[in-house]
C-alpha positions in Angstrom: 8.0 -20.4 -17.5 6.8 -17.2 -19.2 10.2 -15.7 -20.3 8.1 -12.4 -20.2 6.8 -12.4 -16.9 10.1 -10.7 -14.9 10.1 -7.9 -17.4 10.1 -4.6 -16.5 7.9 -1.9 -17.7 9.1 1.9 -17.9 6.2 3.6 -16.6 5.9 7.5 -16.8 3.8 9.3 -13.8 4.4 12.6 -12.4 4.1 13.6 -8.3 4.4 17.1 -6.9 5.1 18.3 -10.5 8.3 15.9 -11.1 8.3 13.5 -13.9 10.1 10.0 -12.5 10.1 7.3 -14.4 9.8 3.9 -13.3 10.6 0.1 -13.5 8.0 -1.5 -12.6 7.0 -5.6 -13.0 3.3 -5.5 -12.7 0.7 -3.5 -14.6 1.7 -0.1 -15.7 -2.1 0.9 -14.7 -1.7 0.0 -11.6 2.0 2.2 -10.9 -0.1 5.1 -12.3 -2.7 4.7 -10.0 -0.5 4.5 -7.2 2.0 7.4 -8.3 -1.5 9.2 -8.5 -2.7 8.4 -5.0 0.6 10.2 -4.0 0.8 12.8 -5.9 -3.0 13.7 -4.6 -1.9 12.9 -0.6 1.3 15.6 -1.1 -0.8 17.9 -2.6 -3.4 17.5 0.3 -0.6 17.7 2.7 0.9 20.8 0.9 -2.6 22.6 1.2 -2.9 22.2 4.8 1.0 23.1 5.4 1.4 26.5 3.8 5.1 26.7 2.9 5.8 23.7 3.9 8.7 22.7 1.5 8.8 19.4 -1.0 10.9 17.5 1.4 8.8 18.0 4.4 5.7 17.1 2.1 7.3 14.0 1.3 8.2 12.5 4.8 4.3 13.7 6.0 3.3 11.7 3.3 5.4 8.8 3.8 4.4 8.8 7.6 1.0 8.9 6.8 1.2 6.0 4.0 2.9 4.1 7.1 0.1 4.7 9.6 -2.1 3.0 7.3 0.3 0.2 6.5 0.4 -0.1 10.6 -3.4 -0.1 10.6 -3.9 -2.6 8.1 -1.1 -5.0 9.7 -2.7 -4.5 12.9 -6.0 -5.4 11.1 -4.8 -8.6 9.6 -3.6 -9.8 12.7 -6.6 -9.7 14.6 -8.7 -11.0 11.9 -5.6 -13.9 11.7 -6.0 -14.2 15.4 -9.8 -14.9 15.2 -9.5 -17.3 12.4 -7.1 -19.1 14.2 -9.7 -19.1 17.3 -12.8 -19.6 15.2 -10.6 -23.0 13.6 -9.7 -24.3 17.0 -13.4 -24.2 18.1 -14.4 -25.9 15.1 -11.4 -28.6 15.2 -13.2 -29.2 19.2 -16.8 -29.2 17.9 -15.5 -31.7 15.0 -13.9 -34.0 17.7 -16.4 -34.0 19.8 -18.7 -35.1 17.5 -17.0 -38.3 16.6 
């Protein structure tokens, strides 16, 4: 085992003008792209909601970001659903054949 592999990164990103820094076991690139993708939604969100203060951004955002996490889980499990239909017609056709 790759004694390296659980180490954790300090990654440095900034969203809605604070600095965090973060732990973070996968490619830094890849927590700056995210941390990027949420800094650009709450800045979306804080355009379209005038006055609308930094915590009230935040949850907007994170209900939005859990729509999508909905919609994608939704997603999966119909595509699941229709491999698991499209493997039982084939497991028939197979048995059939013999």
């Amino acid at each position: 085992m790759d004694a390296g592999s659980n180490e954790k990164k300090l990654v440095r990103v900034t969203i809605f003008q604070q600095p965090y820094t973060l732990r973070s076991s996968g490619e830094s690139g890849d927590t700056e792209a995210l941390a990027h993708a949420v800094d650009e939604l709450m800045n979306q969100i804080a355009t379209r909601s005038a006055g609308a203060d930094p915590t009230r951004v935040a949850v907007l955002a994170c209900l939005h970001l859990a729509d999508k996490v909905r919609q994608r889980e939704q997603d999966y499990n119909r595509l699941r659903g229709r491999l698991e239909e499209m493997e039982g017609r084939l497991s028939e056709a197979l048995q059939t054949e013999d």
